[in-house]
C-alpha positions as CSV (number, residue, x, y, z in Angstrom):
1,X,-10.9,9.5,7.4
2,X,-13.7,7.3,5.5
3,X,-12.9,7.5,1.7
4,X,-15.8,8.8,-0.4
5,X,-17.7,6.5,-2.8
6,X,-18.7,9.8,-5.0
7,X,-17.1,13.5,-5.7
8,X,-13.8,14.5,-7.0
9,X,-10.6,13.3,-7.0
10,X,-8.6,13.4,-3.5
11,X,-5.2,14.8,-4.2
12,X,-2.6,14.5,-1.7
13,X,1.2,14.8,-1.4
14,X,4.0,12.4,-2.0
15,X,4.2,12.5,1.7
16,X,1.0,12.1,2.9
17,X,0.5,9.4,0.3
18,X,3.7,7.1,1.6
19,X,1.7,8.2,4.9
20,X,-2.0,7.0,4.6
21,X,-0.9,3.3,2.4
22,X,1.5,2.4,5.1
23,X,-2.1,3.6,7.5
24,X,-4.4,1.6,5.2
25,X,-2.9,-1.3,5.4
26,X,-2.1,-1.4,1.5
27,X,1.7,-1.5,1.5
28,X,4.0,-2.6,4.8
29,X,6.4,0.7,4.4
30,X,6.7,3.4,1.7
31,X,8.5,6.3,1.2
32,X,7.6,9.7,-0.2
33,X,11.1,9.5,-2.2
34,X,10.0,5.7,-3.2
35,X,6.9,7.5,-4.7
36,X,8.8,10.3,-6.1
37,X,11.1,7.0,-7.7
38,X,7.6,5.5,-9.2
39,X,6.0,8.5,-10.6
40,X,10.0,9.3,-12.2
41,X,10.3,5.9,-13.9
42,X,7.0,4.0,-14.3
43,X,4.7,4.7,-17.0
44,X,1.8,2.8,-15.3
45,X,2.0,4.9,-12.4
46,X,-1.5,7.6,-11.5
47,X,-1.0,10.9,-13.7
48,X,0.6,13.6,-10.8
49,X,-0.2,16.8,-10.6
50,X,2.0,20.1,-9.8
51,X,0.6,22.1,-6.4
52,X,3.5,24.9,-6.7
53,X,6.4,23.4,-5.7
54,X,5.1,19.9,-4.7
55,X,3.7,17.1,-6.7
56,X,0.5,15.2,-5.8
57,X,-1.5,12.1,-6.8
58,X,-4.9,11.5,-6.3
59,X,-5.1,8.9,-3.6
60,X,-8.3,6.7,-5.5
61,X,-5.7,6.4,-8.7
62,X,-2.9,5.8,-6.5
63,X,-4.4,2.7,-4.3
64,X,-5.4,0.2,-6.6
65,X,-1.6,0.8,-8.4
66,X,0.1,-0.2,-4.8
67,X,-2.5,-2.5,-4.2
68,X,-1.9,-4.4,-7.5
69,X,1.7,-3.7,-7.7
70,X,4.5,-6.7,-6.8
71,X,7.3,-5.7,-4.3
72,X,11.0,-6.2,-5.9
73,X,12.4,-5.1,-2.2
74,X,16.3,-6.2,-2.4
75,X,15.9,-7.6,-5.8
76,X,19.4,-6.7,-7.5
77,X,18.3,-6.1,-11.3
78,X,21.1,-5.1,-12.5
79,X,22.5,-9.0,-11.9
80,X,19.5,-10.6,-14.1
81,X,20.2,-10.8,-17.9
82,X,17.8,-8.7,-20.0
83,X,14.6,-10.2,-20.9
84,X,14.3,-11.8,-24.3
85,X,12.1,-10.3,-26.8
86,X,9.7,-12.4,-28.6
């Protein structure tokens, strides 16, 4: 499914987000309870919106945040000491 260069905003699911990165080549493996994680905890992450019961993203915010984000897989933070403030 080509992505459109013009128009509104293409809102999907949680689970047909994980879905269609792991498809586009953007990320290796996601989850739709990862996302779920990320949109939880980070502030940076693409405003979600409520569809009833589910929650949805639109998939042209969405990209460029995986795309640009670094992967912490197995990364035990609760071992590092806090950062230092400046």
């Amino acid at each position: 499914m080509p992505e459109a260069d013009e128009g509104g905003p293409e809102m999907m699911s949680f689970r047909e987000l994980a879905r269609r990165l792991v498809a586009d080549g953007v990320v290796p493996r996601m989850s739709n309870q990862r996302i779920s994680q990320l949109a939880r905890e980070d502030p940076d992450f693409p405003k979600v919106v409520r569809i009833g019961r589910s929650h949805a993203v639109d998939y042209r915010a969405a990209r460029p945040y995986f795309a640009g984000r670094k992967s912490r897989q197995g990364q035990r933070t609760d071992l590092k000491p806090p950062a230092a403030e400046a």
